[in-house]
Backbone bond lengths (Angstrom), bond angles and torsions (degrees), N, CA, C in turn:
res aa  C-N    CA-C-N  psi(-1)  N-CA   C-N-CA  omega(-1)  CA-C   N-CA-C  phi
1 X - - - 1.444 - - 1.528 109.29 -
2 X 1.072 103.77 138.96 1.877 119.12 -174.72 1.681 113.14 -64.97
3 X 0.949 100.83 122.86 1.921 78.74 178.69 1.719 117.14 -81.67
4 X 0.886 133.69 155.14 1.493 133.40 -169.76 1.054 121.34 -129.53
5 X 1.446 119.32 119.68 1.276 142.09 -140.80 1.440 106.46 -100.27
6 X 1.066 138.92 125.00 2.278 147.31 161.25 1.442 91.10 -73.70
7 X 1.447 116.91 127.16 1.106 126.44 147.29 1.295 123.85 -101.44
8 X 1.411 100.09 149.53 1.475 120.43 -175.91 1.568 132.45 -112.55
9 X 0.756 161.82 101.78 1.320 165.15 -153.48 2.307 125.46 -91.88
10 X 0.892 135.26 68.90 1.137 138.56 -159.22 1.755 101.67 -48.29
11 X 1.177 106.15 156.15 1.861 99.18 162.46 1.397 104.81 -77.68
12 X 1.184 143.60 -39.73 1.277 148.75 167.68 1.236 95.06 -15.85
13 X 1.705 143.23 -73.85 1.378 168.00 -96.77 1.458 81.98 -129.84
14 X 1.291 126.80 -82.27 1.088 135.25 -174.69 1.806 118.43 -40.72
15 X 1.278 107.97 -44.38 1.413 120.51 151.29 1.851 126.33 -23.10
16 X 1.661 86.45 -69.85 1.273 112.57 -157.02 1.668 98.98 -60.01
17 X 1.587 82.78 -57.73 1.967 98.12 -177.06 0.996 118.95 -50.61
18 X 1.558 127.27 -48.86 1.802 124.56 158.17 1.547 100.21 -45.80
19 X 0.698 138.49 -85.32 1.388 123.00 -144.08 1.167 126.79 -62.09
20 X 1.500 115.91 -20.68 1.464 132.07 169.63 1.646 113.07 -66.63
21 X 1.297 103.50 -52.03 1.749 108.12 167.22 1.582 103.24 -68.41
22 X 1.288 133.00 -52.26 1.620 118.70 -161.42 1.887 94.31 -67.89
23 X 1.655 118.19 -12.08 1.662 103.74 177.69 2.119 114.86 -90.36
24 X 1.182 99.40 -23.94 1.183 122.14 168.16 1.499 116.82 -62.44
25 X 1.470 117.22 -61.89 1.384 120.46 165.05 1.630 128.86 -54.71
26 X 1.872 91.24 -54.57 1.945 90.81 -166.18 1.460 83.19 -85.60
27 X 1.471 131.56 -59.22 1.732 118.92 -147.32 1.522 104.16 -70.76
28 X 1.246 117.11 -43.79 1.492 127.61 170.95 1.283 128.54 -57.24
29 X 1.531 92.03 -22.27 1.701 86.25 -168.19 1.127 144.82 61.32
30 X 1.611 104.26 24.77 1.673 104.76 -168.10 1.519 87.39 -152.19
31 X 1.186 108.30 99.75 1.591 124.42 175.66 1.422 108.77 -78.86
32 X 1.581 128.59 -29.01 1.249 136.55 -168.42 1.622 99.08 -71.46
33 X 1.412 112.80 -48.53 1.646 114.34 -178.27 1.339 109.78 -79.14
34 X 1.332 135.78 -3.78 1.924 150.05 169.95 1.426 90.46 -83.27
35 X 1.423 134.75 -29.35 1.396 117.88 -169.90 1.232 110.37 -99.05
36 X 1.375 113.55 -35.62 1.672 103.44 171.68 1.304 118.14 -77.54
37 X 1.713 130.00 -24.09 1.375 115.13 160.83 1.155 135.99 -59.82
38 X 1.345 103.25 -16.35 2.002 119.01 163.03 1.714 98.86 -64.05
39 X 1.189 110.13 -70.59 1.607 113.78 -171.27 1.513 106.53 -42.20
40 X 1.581 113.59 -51.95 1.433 106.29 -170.72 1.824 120.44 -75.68
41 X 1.354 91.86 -12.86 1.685 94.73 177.97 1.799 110.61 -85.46
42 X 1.568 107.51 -37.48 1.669 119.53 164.15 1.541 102.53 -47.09
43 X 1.367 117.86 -68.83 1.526 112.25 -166.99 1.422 123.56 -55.61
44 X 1.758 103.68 -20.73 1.441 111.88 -167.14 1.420 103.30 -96.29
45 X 1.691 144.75 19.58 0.903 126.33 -145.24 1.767 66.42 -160.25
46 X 0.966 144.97 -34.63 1.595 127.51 -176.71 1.391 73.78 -88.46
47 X 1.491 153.83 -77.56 1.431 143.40 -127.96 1.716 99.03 -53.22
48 X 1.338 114.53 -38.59 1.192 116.71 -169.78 1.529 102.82 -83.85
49 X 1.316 134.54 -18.26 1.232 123.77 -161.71 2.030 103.20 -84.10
50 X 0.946 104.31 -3.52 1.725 126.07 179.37 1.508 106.23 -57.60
51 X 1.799 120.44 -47.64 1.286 152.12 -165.56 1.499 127.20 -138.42
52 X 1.417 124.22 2.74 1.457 125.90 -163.89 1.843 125.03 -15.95
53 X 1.061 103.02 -61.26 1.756 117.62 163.68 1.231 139.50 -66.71
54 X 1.756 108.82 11.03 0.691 123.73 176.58 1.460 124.92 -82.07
55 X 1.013 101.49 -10.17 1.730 113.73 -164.31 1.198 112.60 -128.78
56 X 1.979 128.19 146.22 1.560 100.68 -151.82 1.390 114.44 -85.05
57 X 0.773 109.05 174.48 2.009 122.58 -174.50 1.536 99.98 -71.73
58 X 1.067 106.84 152.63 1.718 125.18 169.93 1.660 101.19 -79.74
59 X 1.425 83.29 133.55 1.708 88.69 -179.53 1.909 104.21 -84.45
60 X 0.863 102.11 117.50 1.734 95.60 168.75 1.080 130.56 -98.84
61 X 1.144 171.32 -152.37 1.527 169.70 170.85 1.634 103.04 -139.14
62 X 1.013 133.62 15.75 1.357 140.57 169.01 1.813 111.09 -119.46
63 X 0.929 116.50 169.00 1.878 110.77 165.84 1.209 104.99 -115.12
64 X 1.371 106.87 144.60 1.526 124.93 -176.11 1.765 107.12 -121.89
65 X 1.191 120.57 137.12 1.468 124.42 -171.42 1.860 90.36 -72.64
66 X 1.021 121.38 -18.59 1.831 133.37 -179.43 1.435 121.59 -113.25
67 X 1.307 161.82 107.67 1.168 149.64 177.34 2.022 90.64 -50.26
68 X 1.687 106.97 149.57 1.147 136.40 147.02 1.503 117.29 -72.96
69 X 1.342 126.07 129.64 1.123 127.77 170.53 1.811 101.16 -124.39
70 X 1.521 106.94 167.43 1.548 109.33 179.38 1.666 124.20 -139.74
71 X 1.038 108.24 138.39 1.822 104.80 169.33 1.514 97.58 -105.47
72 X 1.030 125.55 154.93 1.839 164.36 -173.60 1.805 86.46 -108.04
73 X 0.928 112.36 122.36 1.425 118.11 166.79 1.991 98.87 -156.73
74 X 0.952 100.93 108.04 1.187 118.59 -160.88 1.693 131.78 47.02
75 X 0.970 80.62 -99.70 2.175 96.79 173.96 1.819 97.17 -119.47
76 X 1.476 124.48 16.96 1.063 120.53 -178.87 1.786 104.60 -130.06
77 X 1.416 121.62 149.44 1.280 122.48 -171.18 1.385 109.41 -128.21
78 X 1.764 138.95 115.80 1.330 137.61 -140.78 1.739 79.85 -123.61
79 X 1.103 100.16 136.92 1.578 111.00 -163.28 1.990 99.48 -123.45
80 X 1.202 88.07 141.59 2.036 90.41 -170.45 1.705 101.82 -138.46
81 X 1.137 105.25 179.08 1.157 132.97 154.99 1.712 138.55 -141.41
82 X 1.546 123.39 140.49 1.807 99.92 -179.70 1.595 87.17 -106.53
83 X 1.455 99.60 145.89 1.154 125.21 169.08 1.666 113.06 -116.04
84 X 1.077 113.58 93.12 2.252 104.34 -171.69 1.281 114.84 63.63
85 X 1.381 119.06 -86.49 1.907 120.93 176.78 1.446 98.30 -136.94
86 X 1.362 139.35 29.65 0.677 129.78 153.10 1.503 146.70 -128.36
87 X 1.459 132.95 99.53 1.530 140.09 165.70 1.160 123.38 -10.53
88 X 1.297 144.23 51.00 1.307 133.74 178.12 1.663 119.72 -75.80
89 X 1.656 120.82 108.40 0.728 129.74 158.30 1.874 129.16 -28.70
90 X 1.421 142.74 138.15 1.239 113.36 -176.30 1.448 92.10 -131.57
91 X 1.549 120.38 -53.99 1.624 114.64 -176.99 1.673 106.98 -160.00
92 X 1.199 96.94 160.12 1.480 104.11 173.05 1.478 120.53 -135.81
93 X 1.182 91.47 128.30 1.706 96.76 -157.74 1.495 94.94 -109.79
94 X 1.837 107.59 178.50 1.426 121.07 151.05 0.872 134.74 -94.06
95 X 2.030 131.72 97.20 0.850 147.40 157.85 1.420 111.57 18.36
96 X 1.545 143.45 -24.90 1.218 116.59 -171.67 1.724 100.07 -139.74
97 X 1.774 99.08 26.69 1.742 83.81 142.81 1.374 123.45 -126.92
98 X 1.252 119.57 -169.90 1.511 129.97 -167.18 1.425 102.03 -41.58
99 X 1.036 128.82 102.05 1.041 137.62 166.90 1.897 120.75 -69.47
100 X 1.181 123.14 3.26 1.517 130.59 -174.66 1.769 95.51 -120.66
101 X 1.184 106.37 -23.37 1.526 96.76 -177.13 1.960 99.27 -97.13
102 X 1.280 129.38 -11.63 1.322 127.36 148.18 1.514 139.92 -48.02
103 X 0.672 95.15 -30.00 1.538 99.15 178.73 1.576 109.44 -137.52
């Protein structure tokens, strides 16, 4: 039997994700592509919540009391942790910055 994971969501995450859609929508001007990167980051974040530890950890150059793990959801990278049975979301960044000074 599968074990089944509670996910959690940080404001950190919650942060990040507003602002990436409110820059996509108002600065971009394209609310239609702000709505499907919501959909595709939602789908990609329950698909994973099925197995979380399954996949290897992000190596970081800092220590974490938790390994970091990651989903690829487009040009953007949604960064987690498992804690016991639970998925806690932490942030989602853009794929092409410093990724060691993020988290």
């Amino acid at each position: 039997m599968a074990k089944e994971y509670k996910l959690r969501f940080l404001s950190l995450f919650e942060n990040d994700f507003n602002a990436i859609v409110d820059y996509i929508a108002v600065q971009l001007q394209n609310p239609g592509a702000a709505n499907r990167l919501i959909d595709d980051v939602e789908k990609s974040i329950y698909d994973r919540l099925q197995n979380p530890e399954s996949f290897e950890p992000y190596r970081s150059a800092s220590e974490h009391p938790y390994p970091y793990y990651y989903i690829r959801v487009r040009s953007y990278i949604v960064f987690y942790v498992v804690i016991n049975d639970v998925m806690e979301v932490r942030r989602i960044v853009y794929g092409r910055r410093d990724m060691p000074k993020q988290l």
